[in-house]
N, C-alpha and C positions, 0 to 999 in steps of 0.2 A: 387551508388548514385541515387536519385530519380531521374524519368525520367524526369518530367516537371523542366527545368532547364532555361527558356525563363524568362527577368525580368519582374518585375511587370507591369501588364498596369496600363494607365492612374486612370481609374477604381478601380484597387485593391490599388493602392497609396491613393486614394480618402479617399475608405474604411479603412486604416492602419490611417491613419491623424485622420479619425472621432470618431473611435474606441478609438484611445490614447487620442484623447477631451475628449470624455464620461467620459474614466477612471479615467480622472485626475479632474473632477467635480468632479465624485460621493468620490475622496478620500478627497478632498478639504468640502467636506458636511461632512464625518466623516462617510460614509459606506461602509469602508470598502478598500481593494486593487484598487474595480473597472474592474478587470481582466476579470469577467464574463460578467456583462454591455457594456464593451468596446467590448467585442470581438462580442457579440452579434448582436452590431449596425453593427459592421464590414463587419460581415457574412451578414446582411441583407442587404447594399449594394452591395455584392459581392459573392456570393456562394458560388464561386469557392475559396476562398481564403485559406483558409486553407491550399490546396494543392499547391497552386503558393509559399507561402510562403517559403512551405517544399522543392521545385522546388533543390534547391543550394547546402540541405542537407545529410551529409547521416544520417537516420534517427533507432531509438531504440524506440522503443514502449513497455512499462512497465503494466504490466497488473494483478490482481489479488484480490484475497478479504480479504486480510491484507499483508501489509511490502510493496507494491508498490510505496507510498511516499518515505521510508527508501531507497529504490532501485533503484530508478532514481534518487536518490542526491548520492549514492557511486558510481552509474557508471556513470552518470557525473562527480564526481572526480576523476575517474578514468581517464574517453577520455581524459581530459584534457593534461594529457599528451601527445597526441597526435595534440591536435589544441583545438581552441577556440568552445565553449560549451554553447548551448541555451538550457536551459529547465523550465520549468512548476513547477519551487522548492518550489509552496507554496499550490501544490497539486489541482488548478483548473483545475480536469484533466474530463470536458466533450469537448465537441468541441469549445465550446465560450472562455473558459477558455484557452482551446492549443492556439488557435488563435489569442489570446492575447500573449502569453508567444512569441509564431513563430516570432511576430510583430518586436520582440527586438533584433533578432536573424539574422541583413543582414551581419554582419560581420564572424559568426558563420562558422564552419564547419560540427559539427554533433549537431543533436538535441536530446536531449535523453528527453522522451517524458511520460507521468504518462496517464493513460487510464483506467477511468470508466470500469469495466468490461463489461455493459450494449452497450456502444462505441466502442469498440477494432475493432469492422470488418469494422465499417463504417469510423472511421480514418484511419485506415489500407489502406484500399482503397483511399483515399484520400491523402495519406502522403507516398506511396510506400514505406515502411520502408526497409532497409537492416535486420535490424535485429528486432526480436521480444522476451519478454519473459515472460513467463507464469509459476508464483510464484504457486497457489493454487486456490483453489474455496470450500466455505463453506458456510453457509446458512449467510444470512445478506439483509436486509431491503427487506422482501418478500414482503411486499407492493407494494415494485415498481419493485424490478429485478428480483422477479421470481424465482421460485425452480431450485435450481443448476445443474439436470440435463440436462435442458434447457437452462442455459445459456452454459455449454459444450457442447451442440449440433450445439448451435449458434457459437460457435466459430468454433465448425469440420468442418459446412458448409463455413462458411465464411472464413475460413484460408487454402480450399483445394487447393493445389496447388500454393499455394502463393508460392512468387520467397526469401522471406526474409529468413534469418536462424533463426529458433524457438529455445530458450534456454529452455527447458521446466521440472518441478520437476518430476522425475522418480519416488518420492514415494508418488502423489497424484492421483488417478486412474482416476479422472475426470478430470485432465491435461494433462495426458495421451491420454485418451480416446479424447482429444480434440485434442492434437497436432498431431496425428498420421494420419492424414488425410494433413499434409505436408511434402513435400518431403526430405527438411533438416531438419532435426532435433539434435539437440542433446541434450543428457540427464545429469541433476544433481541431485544426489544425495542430495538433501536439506533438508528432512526429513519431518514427516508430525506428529505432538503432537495429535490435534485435526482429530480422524476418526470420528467422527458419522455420517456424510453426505459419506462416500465412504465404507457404507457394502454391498451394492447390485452394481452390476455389471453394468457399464452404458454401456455395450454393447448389454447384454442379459437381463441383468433384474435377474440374478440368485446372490446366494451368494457367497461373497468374502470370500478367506482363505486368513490368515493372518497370518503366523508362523513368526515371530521375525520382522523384517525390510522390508520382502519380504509379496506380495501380487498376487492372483491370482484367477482367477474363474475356477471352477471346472466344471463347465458345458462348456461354450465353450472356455475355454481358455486362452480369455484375461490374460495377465499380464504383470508384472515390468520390464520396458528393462533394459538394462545395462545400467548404466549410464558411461559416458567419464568425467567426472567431480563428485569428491565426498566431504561434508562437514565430517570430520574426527576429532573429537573432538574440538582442536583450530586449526585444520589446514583444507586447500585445498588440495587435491589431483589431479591432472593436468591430460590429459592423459597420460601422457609419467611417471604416477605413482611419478611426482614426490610431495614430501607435502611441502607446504606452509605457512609458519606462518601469522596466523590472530591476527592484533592487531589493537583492535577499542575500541575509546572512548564510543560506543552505548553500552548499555548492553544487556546480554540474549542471549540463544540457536538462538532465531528467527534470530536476529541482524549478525550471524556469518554463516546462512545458506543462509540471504540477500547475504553476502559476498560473499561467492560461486559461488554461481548465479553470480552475479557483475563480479566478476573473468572470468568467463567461457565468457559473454559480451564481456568484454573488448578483450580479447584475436582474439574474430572477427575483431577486427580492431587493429589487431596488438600491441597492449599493454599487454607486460609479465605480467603474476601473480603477480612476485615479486611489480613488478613499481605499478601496478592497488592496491593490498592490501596496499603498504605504504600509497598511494595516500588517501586510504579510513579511514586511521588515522584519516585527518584533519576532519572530520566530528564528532563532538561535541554533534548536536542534531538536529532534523529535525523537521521543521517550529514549534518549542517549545515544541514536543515531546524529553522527557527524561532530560528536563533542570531542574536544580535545583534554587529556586526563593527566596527571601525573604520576608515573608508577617507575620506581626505582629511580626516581634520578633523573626518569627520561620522559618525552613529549609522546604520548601515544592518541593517536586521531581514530574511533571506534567508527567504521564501518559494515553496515548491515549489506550483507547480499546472499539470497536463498534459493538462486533458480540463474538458469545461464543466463535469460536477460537481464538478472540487476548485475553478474558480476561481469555482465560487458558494460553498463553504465557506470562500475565502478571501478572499472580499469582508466576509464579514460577523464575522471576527477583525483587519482591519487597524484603523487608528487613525482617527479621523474624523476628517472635512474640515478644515482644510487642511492634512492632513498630506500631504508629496509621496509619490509614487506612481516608479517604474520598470516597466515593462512590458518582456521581453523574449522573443521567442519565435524557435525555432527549428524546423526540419523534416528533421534530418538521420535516420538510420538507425532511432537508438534512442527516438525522437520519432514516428516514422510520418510521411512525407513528404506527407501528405493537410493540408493547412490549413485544408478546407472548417470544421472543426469551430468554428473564432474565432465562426463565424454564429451559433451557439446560447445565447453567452457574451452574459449581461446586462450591457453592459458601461455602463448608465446607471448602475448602483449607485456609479461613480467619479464620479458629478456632483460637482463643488464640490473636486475632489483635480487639483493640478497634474499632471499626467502627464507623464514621459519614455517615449519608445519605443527599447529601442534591437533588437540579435539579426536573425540571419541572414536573418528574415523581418519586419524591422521597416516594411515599404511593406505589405505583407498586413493587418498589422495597423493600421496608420495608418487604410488603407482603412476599417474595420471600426469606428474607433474617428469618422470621421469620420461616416461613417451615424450612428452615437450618438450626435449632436452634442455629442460630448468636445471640450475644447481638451484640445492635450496638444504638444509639441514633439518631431523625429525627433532623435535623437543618432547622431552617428558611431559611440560608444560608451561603456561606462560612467562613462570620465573626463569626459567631457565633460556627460552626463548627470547626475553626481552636481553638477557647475560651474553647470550650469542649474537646480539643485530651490531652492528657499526653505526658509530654516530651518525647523528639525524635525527628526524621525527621520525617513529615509525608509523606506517600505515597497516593499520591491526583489521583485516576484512575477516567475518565470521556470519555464517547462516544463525538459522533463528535461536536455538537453544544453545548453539555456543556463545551467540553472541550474548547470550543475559548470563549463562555462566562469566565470560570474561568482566561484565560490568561489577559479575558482583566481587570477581576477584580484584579491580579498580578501585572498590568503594565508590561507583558511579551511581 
């Protein structure tokens, strides 16, 4: 349990009261949850809060650069069977954002906790987590976060010797490479789609060999530990070898290596595979990722992808050809205003699927999709877009700020 367990002062009460004012203005004005605003004022009254908050809990700190949303709402449903559960379920995961979530959390037991990658060491510090886990790392909004072997550096320094138990993915080398500078560790086999950020060695600098599922450097060595937890088709593998059936309303490879992970969580606080997987059933769809909507008439399935690793995981859960397609992408603040990344994105895999393009940066992507030699048509925007797809479900994939633009034009 985290150390600071003393209740709140005067002061931090002050700041929790002022915080929940804020947030319940700015929702009452129509922007938004308020989570970020609130926690923000909170903080600036009080510093320290964050960690007082976390004081009570034992705390899970979720970290990575895709499925970290996914992962802190199944192992939240997981602890639960163990006690009552505070977390960050609608992904305000910097510090203002925790700090708000924490706020809601005095009756709580564990906090299971969503973390900006950029953030991890400095919450970390500040929320003495028992447990930590560290999904992957691949290029996403280099604007602000910076080339990935940097932020794995940031975390080796920052997590050396940390007292928490790290859940960390054995087959992404710059999680690896990051985790192994703490002294619990244990490893899942989670699996990694997207290599192109882990061919050079983040230890040496030399080239990775890559023979089937294993990976290693042949100059100095580095490579793949054994994992104690394995994702096995649809099942978990425990250590005691035993498999687990996975059965979750999410879809996709990604969604059942989320679970894994989760599994292997839970089980630090004493919740069996079996309990932890049923538990992760009840999960439907995460803050309107994977929901299926009604708009005009028609079936529209909301997918989140922000970075070329999710929109290669999310190429290979939509519905095959000819099902219509939506594309929309944007580059505002919370997106990283860098576009270069579209370049990376196999965007042949949409052979044979009508595409619309719509979103702030829909000529970017036109471009991108034109080198691909896609047909696809540009819309003004979703209405018009949804008027031009052919019958079917569509499959509607949008990055971070279109994608809450489109919900909200759903009434999602």
């Amino acid at each position: 349990m985290a150390g600071n367990s003393d209740p709140l002062t005067p002061r931090a009460k002050i700041a929790v009261t002022a915080g929940k004012a804020v947030a319940a203005a700015s929702r009452a004005a129509g922007r938004g949850s308020g989570s970020v605003i609130g926690g923000r004022v909170a903080l600036k009254l009080d510093p320290d809060l964050l960690g007082r908050l976390a004081g009570h809990l034992d705390v899970t700190l979720v970290s990575a650069t895709n499925g970290k949303t996914t992962t802190t709402r199944l192992i939240a449903e997981a602890l639960k069977a163990a006690g009552p559960v505070v977390s960050n379920a609608l992904g305000a995961n910097m510090p203002a954002g925790i700090t708000s979530a924490l706020a809601g959390g005095a009756e709580a037991r564990y906090g299971v906790i969503e973390v900006d990658e950029k953030y991890l060491v400095g919450v970390a510090q500040a929320t003495d987590p028992k447990c930590i886990a560290l999904l992957n790392l691949s290029r996403d909004q280099l604007d602000r976060a910076a080339e990935t072997r940097m932020l794995a550096e940031n975390w080796r320094e920052g997590l050396a010797g940390s007292k928490a138990v790290v859940i960390a993915n054995a087959d992404d080398p710059l999680v690896v490479w990051a985790a192994s500078s703490s002294p619990n560790v244990i490893w899942v086999a989670a699996g990694q789609m997207w290599k192109d950020d882990a061919w050079s060695c983040p230890s040496c600098g030399g080239v990775m060999q890559r023979p089937g599922d294993d990976w290693f450097c042949g100059e100095c060595g580095f490579r793949r530990p054994t994992p104690s937890w394995a994702l096995s088709g649809d099942h978990v593998l425990d250590p005691h070898g035993s498999a687990w059936p996975i059965h979750l309303q999410l879809p996709g490879r990604a969604n059942k290596a989320n679970a894994a992970s989760s599994a292997a969580v839970a089980a630090v606080f004493g919740v069996p595979p079996q309990v932890a997987l049923e538990r992760m059933y009840q999960v439907q769809a995460v803050a309107g990722r994977y929901d299926v909507v009604q708009f005009q008439g028609r079936d529209l399935r909301l997918l989140l992808a922000k970075n070329p690793a999710g929109w290669l995981e999310t190429f290979s859960l939509i519905d095959p050809p000819p099902a219509p397609v939506i594309l929309s992408v944007n580059a505002r603040g919370a997106d990283g205003t860098d576009t270069s990344w579209l370049w990376d994105v196999d965007y042949t895999r949409l052979s044979g699927h009508p595409i619309c393009v719509v979103g702030d940066r829909k000529l970017d992507l036109a471009v991108r999709l034109e080198v691909a030699n896609q047909q696809f048509q540009v819309c003004e925007d979703l209405d018009q877009a949804v008027q031009l797809c052919p019958p079917g479900r569509i499959e509607v994939i949008a990055n971070y700020t279109a994608f809450q633009d489109l919900r909200r034009r759903v009434g999602n």
